[in-house]
C-alpha positions as CSV (number, residue, x, y, z in Angstrom):
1,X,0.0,117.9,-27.4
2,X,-3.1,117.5,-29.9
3,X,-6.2,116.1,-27.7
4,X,-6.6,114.0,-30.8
5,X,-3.2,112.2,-30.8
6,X,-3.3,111.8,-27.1
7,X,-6.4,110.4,-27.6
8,X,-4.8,107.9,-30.1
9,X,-1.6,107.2,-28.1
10,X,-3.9,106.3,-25.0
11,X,-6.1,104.1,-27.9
12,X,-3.1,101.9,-28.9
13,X,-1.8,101.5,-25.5
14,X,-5.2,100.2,-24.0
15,X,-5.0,97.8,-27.0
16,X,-1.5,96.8,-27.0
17,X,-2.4,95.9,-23.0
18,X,-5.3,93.9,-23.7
19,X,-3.0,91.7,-26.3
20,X,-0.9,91.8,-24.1
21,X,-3.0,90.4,-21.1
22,X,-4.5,88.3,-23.3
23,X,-0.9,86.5,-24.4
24,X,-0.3,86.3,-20.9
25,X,-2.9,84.3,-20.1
26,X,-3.5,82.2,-22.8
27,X,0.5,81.7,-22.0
28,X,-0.8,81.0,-18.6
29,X,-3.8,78.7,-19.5
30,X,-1.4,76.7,-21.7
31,X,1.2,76.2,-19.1
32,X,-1.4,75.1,-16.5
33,X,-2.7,72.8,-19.6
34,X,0.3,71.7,-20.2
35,X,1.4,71.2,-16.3
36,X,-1.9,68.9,-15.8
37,X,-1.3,67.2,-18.8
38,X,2.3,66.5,-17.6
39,X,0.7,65.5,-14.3
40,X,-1.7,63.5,-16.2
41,X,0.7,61.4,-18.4
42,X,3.1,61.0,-15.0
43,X,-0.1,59.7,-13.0
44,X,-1.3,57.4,-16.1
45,X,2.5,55.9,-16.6
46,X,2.6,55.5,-12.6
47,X,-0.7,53.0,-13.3
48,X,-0.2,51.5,-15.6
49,X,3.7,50.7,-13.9
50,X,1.2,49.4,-10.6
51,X,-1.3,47.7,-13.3
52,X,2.0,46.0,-14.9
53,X,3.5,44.7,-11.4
54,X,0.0,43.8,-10.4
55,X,-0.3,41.5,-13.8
56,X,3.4,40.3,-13.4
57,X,3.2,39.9,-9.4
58,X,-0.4,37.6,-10.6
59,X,1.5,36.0,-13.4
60,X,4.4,35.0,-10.8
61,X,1.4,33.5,-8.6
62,X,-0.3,31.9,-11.2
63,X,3.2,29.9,-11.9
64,X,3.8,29.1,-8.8
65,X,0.7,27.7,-8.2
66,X,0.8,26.0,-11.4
67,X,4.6,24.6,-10.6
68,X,3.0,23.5,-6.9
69,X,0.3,21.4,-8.5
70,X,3.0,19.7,-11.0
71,X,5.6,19.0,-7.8
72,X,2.4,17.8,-5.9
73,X,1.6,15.5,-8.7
74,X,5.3,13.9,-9.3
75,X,5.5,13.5,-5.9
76,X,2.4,11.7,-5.8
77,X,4.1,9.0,-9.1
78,X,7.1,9.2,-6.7
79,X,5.4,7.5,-3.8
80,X,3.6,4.9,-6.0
81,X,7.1,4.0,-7.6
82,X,8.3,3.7,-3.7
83,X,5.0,1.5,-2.9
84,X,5.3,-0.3,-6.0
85,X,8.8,-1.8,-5.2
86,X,7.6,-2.1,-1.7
87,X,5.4,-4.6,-2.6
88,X,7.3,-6.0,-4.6
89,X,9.8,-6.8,-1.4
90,X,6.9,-7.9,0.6
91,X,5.2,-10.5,-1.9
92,X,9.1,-11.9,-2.1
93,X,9.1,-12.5,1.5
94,X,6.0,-13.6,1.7
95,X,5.6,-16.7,-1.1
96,X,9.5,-17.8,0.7
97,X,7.8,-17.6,4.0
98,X,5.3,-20.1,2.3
99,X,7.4,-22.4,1.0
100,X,9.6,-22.3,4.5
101,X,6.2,-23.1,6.0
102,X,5.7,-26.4,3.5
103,X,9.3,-27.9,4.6
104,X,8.4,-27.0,7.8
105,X,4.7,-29.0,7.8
106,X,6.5,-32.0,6.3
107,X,8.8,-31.9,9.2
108,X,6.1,-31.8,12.0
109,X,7.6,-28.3,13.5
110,X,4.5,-27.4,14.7
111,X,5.7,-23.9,15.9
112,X,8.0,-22.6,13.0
113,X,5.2,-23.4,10.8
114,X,2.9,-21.0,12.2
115,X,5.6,-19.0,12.3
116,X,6.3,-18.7,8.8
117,X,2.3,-18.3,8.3
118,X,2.3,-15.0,10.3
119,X,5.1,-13.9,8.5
120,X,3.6,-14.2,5.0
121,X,0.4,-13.2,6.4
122,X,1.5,-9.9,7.7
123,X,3.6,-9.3,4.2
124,X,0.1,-9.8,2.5
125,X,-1.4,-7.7,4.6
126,X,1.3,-5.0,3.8
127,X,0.9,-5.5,0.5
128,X,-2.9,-4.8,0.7
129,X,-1.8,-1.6,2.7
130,X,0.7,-0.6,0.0
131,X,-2.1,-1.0,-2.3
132,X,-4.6,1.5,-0.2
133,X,-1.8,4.2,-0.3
134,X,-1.3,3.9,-4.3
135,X,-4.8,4.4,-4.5
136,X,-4.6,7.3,-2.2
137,X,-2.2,9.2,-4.2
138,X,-3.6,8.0,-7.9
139,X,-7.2,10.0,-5.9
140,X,-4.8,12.7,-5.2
141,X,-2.8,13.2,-8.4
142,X,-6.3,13.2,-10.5
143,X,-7.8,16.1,-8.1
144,X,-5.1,17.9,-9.1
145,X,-5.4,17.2,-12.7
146,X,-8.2,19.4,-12.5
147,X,-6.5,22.6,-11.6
148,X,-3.8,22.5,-13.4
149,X,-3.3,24.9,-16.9
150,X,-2.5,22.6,-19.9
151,X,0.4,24.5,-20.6
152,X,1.7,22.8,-17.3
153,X,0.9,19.1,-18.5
154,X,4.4,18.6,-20.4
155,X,5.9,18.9,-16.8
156,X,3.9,15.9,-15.2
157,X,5.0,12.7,-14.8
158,X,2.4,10.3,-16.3
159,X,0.3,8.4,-13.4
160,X,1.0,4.5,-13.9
161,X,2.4,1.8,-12.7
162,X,6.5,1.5,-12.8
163,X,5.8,-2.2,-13.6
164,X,3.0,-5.0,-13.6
165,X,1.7,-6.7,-10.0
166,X,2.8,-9.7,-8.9
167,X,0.2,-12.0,-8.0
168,X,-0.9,-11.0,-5.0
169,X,-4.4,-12.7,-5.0
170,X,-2.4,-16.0,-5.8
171,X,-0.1,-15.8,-3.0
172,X,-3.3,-15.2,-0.7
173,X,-5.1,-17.9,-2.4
174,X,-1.8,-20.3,-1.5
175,X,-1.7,-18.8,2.2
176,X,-5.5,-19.7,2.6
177,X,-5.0,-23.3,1.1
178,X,-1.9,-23.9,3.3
179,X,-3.5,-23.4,6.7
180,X,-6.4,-25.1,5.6
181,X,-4.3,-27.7,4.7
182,X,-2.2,-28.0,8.2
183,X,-6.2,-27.6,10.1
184,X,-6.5,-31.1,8.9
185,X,-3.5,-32.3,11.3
186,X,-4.4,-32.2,14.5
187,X,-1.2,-30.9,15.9
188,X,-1.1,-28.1,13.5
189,X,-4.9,-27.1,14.6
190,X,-4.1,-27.4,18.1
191,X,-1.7,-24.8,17.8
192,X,-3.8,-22.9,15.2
193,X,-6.4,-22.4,17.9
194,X,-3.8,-21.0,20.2
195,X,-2.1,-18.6,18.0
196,X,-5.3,-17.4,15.2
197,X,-6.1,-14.4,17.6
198,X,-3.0,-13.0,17.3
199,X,-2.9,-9.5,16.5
200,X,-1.3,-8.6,13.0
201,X,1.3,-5.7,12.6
202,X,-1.6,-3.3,10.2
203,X,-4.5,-2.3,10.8
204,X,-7.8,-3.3,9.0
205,X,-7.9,-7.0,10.2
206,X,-9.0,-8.3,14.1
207,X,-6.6,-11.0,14.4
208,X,-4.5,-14.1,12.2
209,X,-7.8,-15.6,11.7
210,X,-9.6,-13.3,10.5
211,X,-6.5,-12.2,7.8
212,X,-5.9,-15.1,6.7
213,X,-9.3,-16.4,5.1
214,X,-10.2,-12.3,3.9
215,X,-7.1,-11.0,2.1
216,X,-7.9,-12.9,-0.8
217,X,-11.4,-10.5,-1.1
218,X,-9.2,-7.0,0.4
219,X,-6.4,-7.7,-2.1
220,X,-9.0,-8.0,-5.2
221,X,-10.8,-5.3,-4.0
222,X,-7.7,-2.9,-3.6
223,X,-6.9,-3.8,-6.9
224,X,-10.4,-3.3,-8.6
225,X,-10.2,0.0,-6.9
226,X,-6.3,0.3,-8.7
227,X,-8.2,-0.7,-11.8
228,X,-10.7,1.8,-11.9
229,X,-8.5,5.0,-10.6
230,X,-6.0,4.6,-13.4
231,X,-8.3,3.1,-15.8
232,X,-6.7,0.2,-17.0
233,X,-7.9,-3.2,-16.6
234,X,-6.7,-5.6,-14.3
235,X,-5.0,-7.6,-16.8
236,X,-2.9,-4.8,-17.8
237,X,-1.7,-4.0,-14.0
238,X,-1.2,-8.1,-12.9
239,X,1.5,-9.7,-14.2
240,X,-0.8,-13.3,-13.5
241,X,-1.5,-15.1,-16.8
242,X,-2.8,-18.1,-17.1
243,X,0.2,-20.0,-17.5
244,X,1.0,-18.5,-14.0
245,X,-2.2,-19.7,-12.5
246,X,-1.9,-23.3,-13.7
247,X,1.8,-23.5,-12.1
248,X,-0.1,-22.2,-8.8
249,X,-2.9,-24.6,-9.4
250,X,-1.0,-27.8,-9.9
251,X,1.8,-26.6,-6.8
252,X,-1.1,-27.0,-4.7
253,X,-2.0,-29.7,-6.3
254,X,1.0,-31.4,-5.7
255,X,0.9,-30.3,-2.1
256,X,-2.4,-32.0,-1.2
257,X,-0.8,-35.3,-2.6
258,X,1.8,-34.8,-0.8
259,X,0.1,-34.3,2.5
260,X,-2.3,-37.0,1.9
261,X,0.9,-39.3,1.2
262,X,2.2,-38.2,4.7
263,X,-1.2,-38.5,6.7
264,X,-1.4,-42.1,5.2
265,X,2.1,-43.0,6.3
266,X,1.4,-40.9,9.7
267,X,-1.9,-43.2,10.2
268,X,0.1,-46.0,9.2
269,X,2.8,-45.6,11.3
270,X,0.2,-44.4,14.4
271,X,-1.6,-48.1,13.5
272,X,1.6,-50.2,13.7
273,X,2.7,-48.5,16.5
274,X,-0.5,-49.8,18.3
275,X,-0.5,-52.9,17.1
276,X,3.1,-53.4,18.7
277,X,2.5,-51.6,21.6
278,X,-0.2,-54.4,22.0
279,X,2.0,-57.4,21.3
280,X,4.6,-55.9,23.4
281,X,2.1,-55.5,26.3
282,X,0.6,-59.3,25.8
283,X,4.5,-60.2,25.8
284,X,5.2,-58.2,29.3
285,X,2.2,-59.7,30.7
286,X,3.3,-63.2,29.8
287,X,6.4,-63.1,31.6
288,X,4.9,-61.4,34.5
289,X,2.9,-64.5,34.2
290,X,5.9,-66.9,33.9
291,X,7.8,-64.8,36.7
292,X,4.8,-64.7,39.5
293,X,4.7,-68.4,39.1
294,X,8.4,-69.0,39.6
295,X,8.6,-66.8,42.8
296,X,5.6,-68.8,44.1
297,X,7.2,-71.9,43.8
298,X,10.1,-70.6,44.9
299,X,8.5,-69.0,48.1
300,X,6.5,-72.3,48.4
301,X,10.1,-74.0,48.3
302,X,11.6,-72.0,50.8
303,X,8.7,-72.8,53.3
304,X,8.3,-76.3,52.7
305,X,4.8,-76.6,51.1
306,X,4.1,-78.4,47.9
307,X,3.0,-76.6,44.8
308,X,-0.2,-76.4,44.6
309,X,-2.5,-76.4,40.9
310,X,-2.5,-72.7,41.1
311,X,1.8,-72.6,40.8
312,X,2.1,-74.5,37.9
């Protein structure tokens, strides 16, 4: 074979090998490329899968923590609409109580008076309770107000009152003028004194006593406190106008006059009770008198003497 062809064969072989290697491993670098970049685009897909459950899992927390605060919150308007009528029951029982106790004065029962008095007085004292807890839970609906997302706020219930107050500082003022009222009989103190360290069903007040003469100021501060937390005056959370007041005004009124009418007739009555308890005694003694002197002479018969000056 020519040297020089060999030498040529040999040439193109060494070249066609080299090509050769070379395809191979650029074929090679490309499929490791294109492995990594498969590994790559699996790892990235499998992150941002964790980063997408890790946004929706937050997301899911986020609204639950968002749809706590709102069920927190409308269960907070959901106990001041239960307080609310509660007070409503109490302030019912308690001005009836009242005006049980007024028959009950008139008719000098000394006991079921007193015990119409703790009645109403432990209704007010209720009501001043009730009025603590809607406070509470106005406190706690505005704390949460503060973490909650405004896109939340069209789900909560709006914090007020289902209705205006009754009068509760009137019905106090009425209790207070009542017993001060009975302290002018005598009876009615008496018993007062036995029965004004009695103990009261809620807490915050001593005894009787003590209630009675301070739930006026507890009741308008509870609601001054009312006022403030939901930021309406009290005028707009009392149902007392004036109208109302004067009605209260002249009712008591028109029970002084009538208790002074009684304690006149009472005194009255007391004084012409004396004054025939006198006669009655001068006309006792009188016949004593007359019947002394006729068993003397009678005795003086029997034995024979004469009557004397002294048995006529």
């Amino acid at each position: 074979m020519n040297p020089y062809l060999a030498f040529l064969i040999i040439g193109l072989l060494i070249i066609i090998s080299y090509f050769i290697s070379n395809y191979i491993a650029k074929e090679n670098e490309l499929a490791i490329k294109t492995k990594e970049e498969k590994e790559r685009n699996i790892k990235e897909a499998e992150e941002n899968e964790r980063k997408k459950k890790e946004v929706e899992k937050r997301a899911r927390q986020y609204d639950n923590k968002m749809t706590d605060i709102v069920r927190v919150m409308n269960n907070q308007v959901a106990s001041i609409k239960e307080l609310y009528e509660e007070i409503l029951d109490s302030i019912v029982i308690a001005d009836d109580a009242l005006n049980t106790a007024g028959n009950e004065f008139f008719d000098r029962y000394y006991a079921p008076f007193w015990d119409q008095i703790e009645v109403a007085t432990n209704q007010l004292a209720s009501c001043n309770n009730y009025l603590h807890k809607i406070n509470s839970h106005v406190d706690k609906y505005w704390s949460q107000m503060q973490d909650l997302d405004k896109e939340y706020s069209g789900q909560v219930i709006s914090c007020v009152l289902p209705g205006t107050l009754p009068d509760l500082k009137g019905t106090a003022t009425r209790l207070a003028t009542t017993v001060r009222m009975a302290q002018r009989n005598f009876e009615f103190s008496t018993i007062y004194e036995q029965r004004k360290t009695n103990k009261l069903l809620y807490e915050g007040f001593s005894n009787l006593g003590d209630a009675i003469y301070s739930l006026g100021d507890r009741i308008t501060d509870s609601l001054n406190d009312l006022s403030r937390n939901l930021d309406s005056s009290l005028s707009d959370i009392i149902s007392a106008t004036h109208e109302h007041s004067r009605i209260i005004s002249d009712n008591i009124q028109e029970q002084t006059r009538r208790i002074d009418e009684h304690a006149d007739a009472q005194r009255r009555y007391e004084s012409d009770s004396l004054r025939n308890q006198s006669e009655q005694q001068k006309t006792l003694e009188q016949q004593k008198r007359v019947l002394d002197s006729q068993n003397r002479r009678i005795n003086n018969i029997q034995r024979g003497r004469k009557p004397g000056l002294l048995d006529e």
